[in-house]
N, C-alpha and C positions, 0 to 999 in steps of 0.2 A: 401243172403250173396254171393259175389265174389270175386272170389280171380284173383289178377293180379301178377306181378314180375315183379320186380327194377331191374335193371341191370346197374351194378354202371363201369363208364365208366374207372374210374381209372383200374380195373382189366378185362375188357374186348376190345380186338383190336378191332378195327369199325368191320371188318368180323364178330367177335367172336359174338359183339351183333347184328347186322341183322338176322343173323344165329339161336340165340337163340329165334329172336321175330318170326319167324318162327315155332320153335318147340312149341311157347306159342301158337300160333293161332292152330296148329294142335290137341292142345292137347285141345283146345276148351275152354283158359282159357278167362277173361276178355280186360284184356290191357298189356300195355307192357309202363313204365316210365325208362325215365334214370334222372342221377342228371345231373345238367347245373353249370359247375365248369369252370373257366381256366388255376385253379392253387389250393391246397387244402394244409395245413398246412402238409404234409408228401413231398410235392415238386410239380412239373410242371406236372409231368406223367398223362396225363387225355385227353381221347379225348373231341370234341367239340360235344355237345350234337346233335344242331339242326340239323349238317349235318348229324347224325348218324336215327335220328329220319326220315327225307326225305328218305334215305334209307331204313329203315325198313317200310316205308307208301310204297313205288315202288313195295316192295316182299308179302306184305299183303294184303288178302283183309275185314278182319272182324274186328281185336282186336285194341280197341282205344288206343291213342299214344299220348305220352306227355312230355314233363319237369318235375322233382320233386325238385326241382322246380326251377323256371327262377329268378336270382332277377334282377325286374325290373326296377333298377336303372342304373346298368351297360349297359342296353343299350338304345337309345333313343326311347320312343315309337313307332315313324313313324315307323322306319327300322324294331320293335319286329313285331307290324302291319302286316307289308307287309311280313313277314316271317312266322307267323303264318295262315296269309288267305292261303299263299301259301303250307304251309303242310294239310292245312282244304283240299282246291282242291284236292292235291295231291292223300287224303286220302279216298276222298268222301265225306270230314265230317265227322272225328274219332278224331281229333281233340283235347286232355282234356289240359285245359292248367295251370299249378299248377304255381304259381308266388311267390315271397317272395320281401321279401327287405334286401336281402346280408346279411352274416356276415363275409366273408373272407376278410380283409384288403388286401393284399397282390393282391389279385385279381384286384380289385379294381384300386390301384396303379400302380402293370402292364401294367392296360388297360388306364391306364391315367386318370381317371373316379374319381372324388371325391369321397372320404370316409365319410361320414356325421355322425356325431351321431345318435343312434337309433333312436331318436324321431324324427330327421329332415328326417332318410330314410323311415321310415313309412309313413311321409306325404308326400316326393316326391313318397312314391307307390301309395299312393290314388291316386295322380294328372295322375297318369300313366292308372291307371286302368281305371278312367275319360276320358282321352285321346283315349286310346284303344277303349271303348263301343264310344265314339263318332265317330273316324273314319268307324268305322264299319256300323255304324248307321244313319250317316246324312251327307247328299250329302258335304258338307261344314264343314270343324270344323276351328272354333275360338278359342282361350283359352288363359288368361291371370291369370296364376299361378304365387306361388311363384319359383317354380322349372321349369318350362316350361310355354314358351309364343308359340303362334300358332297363325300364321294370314292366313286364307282361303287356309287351308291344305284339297287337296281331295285324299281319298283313294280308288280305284279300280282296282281287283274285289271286291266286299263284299266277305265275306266267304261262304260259301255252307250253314256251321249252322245258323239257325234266331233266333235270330238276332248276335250272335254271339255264337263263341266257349263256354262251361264252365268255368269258372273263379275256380280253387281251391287253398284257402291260405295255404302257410306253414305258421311255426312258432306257438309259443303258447304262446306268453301275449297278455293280456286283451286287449289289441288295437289291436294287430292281429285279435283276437275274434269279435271288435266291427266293421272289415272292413269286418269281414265274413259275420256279421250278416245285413250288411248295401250291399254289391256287391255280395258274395261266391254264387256260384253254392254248395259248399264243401269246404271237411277242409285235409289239406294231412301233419300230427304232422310225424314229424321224430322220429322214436325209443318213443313213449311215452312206461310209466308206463302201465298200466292196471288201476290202480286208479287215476293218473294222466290224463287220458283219461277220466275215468267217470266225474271228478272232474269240468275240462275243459265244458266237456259236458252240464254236468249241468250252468256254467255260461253261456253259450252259448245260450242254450233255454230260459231263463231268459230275454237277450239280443235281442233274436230276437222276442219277443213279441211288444217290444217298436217298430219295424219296420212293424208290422202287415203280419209276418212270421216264420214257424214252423218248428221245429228241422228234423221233420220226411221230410220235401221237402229238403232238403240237401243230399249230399252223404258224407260220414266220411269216408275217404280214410290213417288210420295211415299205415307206410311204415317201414315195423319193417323187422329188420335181419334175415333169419331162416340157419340150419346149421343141416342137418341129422347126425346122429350119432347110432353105436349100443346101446350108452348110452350119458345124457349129458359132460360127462367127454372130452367122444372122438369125439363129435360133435365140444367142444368147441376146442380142440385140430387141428380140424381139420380145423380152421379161418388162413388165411392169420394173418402175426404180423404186425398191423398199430395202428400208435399212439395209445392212451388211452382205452383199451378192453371195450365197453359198458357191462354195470353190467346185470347181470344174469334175472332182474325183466324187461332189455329191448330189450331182446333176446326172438329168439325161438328155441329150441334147443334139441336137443333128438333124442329117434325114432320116429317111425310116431305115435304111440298112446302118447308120450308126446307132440308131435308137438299140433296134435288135441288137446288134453285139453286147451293147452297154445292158440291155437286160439277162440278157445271157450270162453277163459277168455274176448279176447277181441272185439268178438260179445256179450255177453253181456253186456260189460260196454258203447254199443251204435255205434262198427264199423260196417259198413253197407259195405265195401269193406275193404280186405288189399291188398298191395301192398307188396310181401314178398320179400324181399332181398336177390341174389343169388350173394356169391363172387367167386364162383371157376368155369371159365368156363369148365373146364374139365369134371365138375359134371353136368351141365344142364340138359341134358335129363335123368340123372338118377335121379337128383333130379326134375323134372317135372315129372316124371313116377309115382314117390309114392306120388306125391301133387293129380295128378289126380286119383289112383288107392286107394289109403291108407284117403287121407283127403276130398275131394270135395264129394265123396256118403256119409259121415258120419258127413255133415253141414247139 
């Protein structure tokens, strides 16, 4: 079990997070993901992810780095391509690259970028992720989709990773699931349940038998919020106020011996990594002190 930390850009200045993926490598944790937004239903305030991520690859040199996640419709693959090899370089090959297929409309619109219904943005991610493992992959890529056409597109460098970075999906319907079990390196669920996580799981191993692939070669990366406190009262008290309070079964929350159980709940229902969620930069290092002193020797 590994534990990494999210650092959500809406409440962190590009300084604030470099700064912190810093104190994550020091402190000898796993990785370090931001969310890839350019606008989020509370307004505009949100830095841009992948500059902020180049930056923390420059000051690092151990803990992997990534998107939670990119949706890969808002940008075109070539350009995600050539931006991703170049953080892989950057980084040495740390590389973890979490992808979705959008749900913020607004986003979308801003950037000019059609808004497609669910079903058609899931299949233009497949065609992306397609696109992606090909430039990476072969000296030439071809590709006549329904969302993208490619005529004798070459991408160089290749990445450092071979044959490329990990692919890990967000998202959590059954077509999320079947593109895990058909491309995923991993699975990176936003705020799941505890039992919506096992539940998940289990359709998942079901799924990837049909591809002649098993649950245990995946990494389950859920990215859940956590919030120290002398109690859960004053842990929850202690949340920035942003749109709609995630409920209590999708939080972590407490002191450190409630933290631990609550993680414990969700290594065993099948996470093999979390990515815990830090909103107050002011608390970083005091909440990385008791993540590493209080929770990691008692996993």
């Amino acid at each position: 079990m590994k534990l990494g930390i999210h650092i959500p850009l809406e409440f962190f200045t590009p300084n604030q997070a470099v700064q912190a993926a810093q104190v994550v490598e020091a402190a000898g944790l796993d990785h370090v993901v931001v969310n890839d937004h350019l606008r989020l239903p509370e307004g505009p305030h949100i830095n841009e992810a992948w500059t902020v991520l180049a930056s923390m690859g420059a000051v690092t040199d151990r803990i992997r780095l990534g998107p939670c996640v990119t949706p890969l419709p808002l940008r075109h693959p070539y350009l995600l391509a050539k931006m991703a090899t170049t953080l892989d370089h950057l980084t040495g090959g740390r590389l973890i690259l979490g992808v979705g297929a959008g749900w913020h409309r607004e986003e979308f619109e801003w950037a000019g970028v059609p808004f497609l219904p669910h079903s058609k943005r899931l299949a233009q991610t497949e065609e992306a992720i397609q696109l992606l493992r090909s430039y990476w992959t072969e000296a030439v890529t071809t590709f006549q989709g329904d969302y993208y056409q490619i005529q004798d597109a070459v991408l160089e460098p290749k990445p450092i990773q071979a044959p490329y970075p990990p692919f890990f999906l967000g998202g959590g319907s059954i077509n999320v699931l079947d593109l895990i079990a058909r491309y995923g390196h991993g699975w990176m669920p936003f705020s799941p349940t505890v039992s919506g996580l096992r539940q998940r799981l289990d359709q998942l191993d079901a799924m990837l038998v049909n591809y002649g692939r098993k649950l245990e070669d995946l990494e389950i990366i859920p990215n859940i919020l956590l919030q120290f406190g002398h109690s859960k009262q004053e842990a929850r008290q202690g949340l920035p106020k942003w749109g709609t309070p995630l409920s209590e079964n999708r939080v972590i929350l407490g002191t450190p011996a409630d933290c631990l159980k609550r993680i414990h709940e969700y290594v065993d229902a099948g996470a093999t990594h979390l990515a815990l969620r830090l909103v107050q930069p002011d608390e970083i290092k005091q909440a990385i002190t008791l993540i590493t002193q209080e929770i990691v020797p008692n996993l």
